[in-house]
N, C-alpha and C positions, 0 to 999 in steps of 0.2 A: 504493500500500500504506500498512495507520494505521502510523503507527510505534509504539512499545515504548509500553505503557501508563503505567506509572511513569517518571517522569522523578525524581522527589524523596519517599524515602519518609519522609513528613514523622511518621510513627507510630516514628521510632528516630532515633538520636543525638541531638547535641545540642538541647534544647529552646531558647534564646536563639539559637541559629545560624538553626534555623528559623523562626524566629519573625520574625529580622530578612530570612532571608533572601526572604521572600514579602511582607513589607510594606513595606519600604524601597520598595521598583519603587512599590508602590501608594500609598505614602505621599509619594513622588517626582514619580506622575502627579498626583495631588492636589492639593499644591504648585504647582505647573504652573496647574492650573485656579485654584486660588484666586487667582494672581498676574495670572492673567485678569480674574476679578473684580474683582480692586483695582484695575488700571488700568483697565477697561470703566468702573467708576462716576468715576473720574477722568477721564477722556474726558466722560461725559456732565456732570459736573459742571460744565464748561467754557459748557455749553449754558446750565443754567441751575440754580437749587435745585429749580425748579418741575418741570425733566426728574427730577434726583436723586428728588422725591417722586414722580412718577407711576410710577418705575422700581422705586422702591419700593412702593408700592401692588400693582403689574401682577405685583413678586414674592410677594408675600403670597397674590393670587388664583392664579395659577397654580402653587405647590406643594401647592394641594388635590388637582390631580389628580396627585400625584405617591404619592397615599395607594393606588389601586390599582396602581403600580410598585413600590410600595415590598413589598407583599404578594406580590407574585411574585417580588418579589428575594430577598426575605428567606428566601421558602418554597425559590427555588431554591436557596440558597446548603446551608442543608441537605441538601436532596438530593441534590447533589451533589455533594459534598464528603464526604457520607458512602456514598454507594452507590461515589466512586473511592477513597476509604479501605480499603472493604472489598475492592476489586477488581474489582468487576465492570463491566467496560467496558462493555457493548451498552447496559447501563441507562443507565450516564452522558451515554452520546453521545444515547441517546432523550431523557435531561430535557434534556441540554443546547438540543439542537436545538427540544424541544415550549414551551420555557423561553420561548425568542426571538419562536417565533411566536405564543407566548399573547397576549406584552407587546404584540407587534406589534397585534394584535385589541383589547385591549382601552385601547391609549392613542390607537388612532382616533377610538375612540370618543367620548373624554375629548376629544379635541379640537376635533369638532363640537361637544358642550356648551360647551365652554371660549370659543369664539368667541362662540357665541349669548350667552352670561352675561356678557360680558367688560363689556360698556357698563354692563348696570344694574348691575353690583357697583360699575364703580368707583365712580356717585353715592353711593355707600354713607359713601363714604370720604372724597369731598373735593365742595366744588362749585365750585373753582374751577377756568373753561374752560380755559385753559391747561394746569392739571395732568393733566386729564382726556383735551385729546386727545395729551398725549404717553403715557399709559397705550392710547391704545384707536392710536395709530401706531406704537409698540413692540411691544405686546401681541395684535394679530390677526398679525401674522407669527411670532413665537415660536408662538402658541397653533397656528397649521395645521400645524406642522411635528414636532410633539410628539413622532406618532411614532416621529421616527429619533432624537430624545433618548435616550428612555426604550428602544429597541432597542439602540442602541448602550450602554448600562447594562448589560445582559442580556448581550451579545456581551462585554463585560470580565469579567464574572461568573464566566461557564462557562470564559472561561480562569484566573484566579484562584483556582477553586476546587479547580482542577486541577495548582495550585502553580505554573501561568504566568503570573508577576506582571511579567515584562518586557517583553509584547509590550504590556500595557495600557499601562502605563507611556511606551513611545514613539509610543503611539496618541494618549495624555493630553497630552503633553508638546509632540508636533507639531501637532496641533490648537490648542494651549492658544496657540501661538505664532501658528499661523496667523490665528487669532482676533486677537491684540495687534496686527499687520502688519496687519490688512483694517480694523478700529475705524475709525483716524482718516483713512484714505484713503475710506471711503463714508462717513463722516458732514462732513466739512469739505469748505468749498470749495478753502481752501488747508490742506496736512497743518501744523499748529501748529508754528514753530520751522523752519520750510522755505517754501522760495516753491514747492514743490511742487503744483501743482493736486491735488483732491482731487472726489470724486464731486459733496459737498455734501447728505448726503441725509437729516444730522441723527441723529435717535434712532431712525427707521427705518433707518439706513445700519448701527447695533450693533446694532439687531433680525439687519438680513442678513447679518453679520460673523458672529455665534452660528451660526444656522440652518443657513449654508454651511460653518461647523465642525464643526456636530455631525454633518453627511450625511458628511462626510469620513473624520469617527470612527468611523460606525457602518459605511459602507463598507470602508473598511481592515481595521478586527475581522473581520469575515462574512466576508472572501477570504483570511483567516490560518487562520480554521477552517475553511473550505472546504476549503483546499489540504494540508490535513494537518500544516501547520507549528508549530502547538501539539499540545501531548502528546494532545488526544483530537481526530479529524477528523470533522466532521459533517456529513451529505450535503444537497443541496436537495432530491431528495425528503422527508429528514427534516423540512424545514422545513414542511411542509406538511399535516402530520399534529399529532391533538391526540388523545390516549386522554380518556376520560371519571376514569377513575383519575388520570393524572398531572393533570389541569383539576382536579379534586376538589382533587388532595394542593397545588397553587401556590395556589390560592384560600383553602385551611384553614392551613396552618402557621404561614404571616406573618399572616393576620390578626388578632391578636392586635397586632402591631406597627403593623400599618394602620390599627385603631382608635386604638393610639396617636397616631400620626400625624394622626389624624382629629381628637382632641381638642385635641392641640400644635395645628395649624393654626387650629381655630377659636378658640381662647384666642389666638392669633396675630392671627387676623382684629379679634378684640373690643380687643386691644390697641392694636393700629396706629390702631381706631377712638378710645380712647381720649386716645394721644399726639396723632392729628390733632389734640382738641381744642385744645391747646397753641399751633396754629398750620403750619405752611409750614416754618419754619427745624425744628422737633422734628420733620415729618414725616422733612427730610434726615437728620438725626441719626439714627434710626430704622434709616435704610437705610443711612446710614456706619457704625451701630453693626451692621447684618447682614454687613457685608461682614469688617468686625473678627473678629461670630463664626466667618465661613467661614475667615477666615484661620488659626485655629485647629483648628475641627471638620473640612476637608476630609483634613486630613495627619494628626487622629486618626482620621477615618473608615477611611482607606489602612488605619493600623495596627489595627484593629480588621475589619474586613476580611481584612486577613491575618491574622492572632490567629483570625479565625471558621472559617477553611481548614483553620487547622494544629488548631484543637480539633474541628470536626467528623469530622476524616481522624481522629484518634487517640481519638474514641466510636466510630468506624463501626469502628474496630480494637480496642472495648473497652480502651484505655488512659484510665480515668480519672484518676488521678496527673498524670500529664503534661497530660490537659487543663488539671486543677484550679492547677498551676504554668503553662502559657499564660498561663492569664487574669491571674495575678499578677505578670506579668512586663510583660504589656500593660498593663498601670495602671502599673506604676511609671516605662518607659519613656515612655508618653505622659506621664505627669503631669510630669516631666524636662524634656523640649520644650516642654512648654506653660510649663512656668514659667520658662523663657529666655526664650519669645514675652513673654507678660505682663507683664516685668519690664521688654521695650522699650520695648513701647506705655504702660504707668505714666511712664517716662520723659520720652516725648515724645507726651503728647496732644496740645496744641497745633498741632505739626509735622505730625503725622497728619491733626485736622483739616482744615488747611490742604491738604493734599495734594486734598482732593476739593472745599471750598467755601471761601474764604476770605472769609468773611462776620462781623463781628463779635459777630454772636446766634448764630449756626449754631456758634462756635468756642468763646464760652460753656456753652453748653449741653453740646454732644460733649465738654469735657474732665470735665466732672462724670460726665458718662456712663462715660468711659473710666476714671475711677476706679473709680466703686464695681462695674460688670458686669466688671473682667477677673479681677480674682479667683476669678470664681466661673467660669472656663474650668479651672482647675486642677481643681475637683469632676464638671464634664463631662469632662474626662483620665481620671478615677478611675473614673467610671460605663460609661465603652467598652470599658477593660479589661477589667471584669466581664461588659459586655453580650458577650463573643468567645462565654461559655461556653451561655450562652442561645441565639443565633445558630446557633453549632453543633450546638448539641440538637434547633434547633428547638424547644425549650422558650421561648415567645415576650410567655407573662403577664406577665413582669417589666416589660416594654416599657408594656405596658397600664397597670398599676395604677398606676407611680410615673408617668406624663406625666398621670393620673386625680387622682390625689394631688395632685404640685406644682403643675398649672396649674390646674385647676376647684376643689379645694379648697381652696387659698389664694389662686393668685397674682390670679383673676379679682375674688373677694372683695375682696381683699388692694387692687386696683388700682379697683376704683370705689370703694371707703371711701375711699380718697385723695381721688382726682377731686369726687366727688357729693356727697360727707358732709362729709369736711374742707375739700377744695379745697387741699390744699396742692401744693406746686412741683412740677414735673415729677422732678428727681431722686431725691423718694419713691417715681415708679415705677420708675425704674433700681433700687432697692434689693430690689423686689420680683423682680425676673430675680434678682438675686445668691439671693437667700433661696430661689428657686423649685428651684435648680440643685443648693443644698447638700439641700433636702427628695427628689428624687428621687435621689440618693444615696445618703440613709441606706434607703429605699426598696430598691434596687437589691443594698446591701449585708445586709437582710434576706433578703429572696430568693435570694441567691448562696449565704449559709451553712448556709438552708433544705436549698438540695443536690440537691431535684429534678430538675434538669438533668444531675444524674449517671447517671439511668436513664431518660433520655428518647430515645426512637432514632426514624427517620421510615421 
């Protein structure tokens, strides 16, 4: 039998109560993964700067195909979050379920492209062999396994947006660990700091460490919903079915966000080509300096994720007030946290850098980095808050214009005038991130006061 539909009606009482009490879990599991990250590139760091750049590279290529998950997340998160707002359970449990098997379909897809392209993109980016085959030793096991990534995404989703932010959260968390425990035992021969034997299998050993965590993740999810243990239970014949309506409605909503994405990415790709120029030690940087912004963006993603819950549930109940205090309450707590983070890492670049390369150009370079790009984490704090109320409208332009705005109208500009015209030092492109981050802000904070998103419903 499903159990009781409402578990949390997140459309009354306290607004801050709810607000924390659906994102902490996800801002918790996030946490979790990011601390993944930080130690995975720390691990590979051990290998070499040459592994740290191909890992970098091999992430730049494969978050393209992250542009059609991100369009059916986005599209799901509305919809469901506002058809279990309004109440209606059969709808919920049909996106939930049509949600997973979309994802499933089309990041298959993505991942036979993803394989096939993987070799001539990297030449794209670097020519030297070394970097190259630790991108395409990394990068074909990641790239075939795609789809229980981006499934298991979907499977947290439809609990979250149903105010079950704690079964993600020990999915994220156990995973996130099991992942740190497999790293060094498949990639060393001996585990570092132990005369422990170890598989030896290098930077495909954190290829298979990921891969085998994320089957775990998305396994665990699907047999929580399955069994009815989260507030909406969803059947396997469910999974197996796709209406042309709900395909239409996951394909339109986010898109708007996915073009985003699509633009971020390729200004992302043009950049990294850019820094390459610089060298090997700026490619590391590059990717010490992505792991820095996950360290931040994952635990606000968490809170703006849940911020997207509780304001889509309280449109789908016509409570726009309390939307509109969501979204303000989610800026100001993120921006909070990010400026205790930011204040650390200010502190101790040096430290930081050392923790992944300790090389004396690589520790140069990353601490100039770390000054001028953490600042501008506090104006990404500000713009997630805002983005809860968009997310939950499904009102998704905002997404579009300002990633339109800050990266192609300035930052791309903005970043060959450097390089091609002036030639000056690599930390003029670190200033063009800061400048990119506060532009798609004010962006963001047009749009919000605009107010569209107050009569936007899916």
């Amino acid at each position: 039998m499903q159990r009781r539909f409402i578990k949390r009606d997140l459309t009354k009482g306290n607004i801050v109560k709810n607000l924390l009490v659906v994102s902490i879990p996800t801002m918790f599991g996030f946490f979790a993964q990011t601390l993944y990250d930080f130690i995975d590139m720390i691990w590979i760091g051990r290998i070499s700067a040459q592994a740290v750049a191909g890992v970098t590279i091999f992430s730049t290529i494969f978050w393209i195909s992250d542009i059609f998950s991100e369009i059916i997340g986005v599209s799901a998160v509305s919809l469901i979050s506002q058809s279990y707002g309004s109440g209606h359970t059969d709808k919920t449990k049909e996106i939930m379920e049509q949600s997973i098997f979309f994802k499933l379909l089309v990041s298959a897809v993505m991942a036979i492209i993803l394989t096939i392209l993987l070799k001539p993109l990297s030449y794209f980016f670097s020519d030297d062999n070394l970097v190259i085959k630790h991108i395409l030793d990394y990068g074909i096991i990641r790239s075939l396994f795609l789809p229980f990534m981006f499934a298991s995404f979907s499977v947290n989703t439809a609990m979250r947006c149903t105010g079950d932010a704690r079964h993600p959260m020990i999915i994220m968390t156990f995973t996130s660990i099991l992942n740190i425990i497999l790293d060094p035992i498949l990639m060393f021969e001996t585990i570092p700091g132990t005369s422990i034997p170890g598989f030896g299998w290098g930077i495909q050993g954190a290829a298979i460490a990921t891969v085998f965590s994320t089957f775990v993740a998305f396994s665990a999810g699907l047999l929580i919903l399955l069994s009815g243990k989260s507030y909406v239970q969803i059947s396997v014949k469910g999974l197996f079915r796709l209406s042309k309506e709900n395909a239409k409605k996951l394909s339109i909503i986010g898109l708007p966000t996915g073009l985003e994405m699509f633009f971020r990415q390729g200004s992302q790709f043009l950049l990294l080509k850019i820094v390459s120029l610089y060298g090997t030690p700026a490619l590391a940087v590059f990717g010490i300096g992505m792991r820095l912004s996950n360290l931040v963006f994952l635990p606000l993603l968490g809170l703006s994720m849940g911020g997207s819950t509780v304001a889509g549930q309280n449109l789908g109940a016509n409570q726009v007030e309390r939307t509109h205090k969501t979204a303000l309450w989610a800026a100001f707590l993120g921006s909070i946290v990010t400026g205790i983070i930011v204040a650390i890492i200010i502190c101790f670049p040096e430290h930081i850098i050392k923790l992944f390369i300790n090389h004396n150009e690589v520790i140069e370079i990353g601490k100039n980095m770390i000054y001028i790009i953490a600042p501008s984490f506090i104006a990404v704090a500000l713009s997630m808050g805002l983005n809860t109320v968009f997310s939950g409208s499904g009102f998704n332009l905002p997404f579009l214009v300002s990633g339109v705005v800050s990266r192609w109208l300035f930052q791309i500009p903005y970043s060959f005038l450097i390089v091609y015209i002036l030639s000056l030092p690599i930390h003029y492109i670190w200033i063009g991130f800061l400048l990119a981050e506060l532009i798609e802000l004010i962006v963001m904070v047009i749009y919000y006061k605009k107010g569209k998103w107050k009569y936007n419903r899916v």
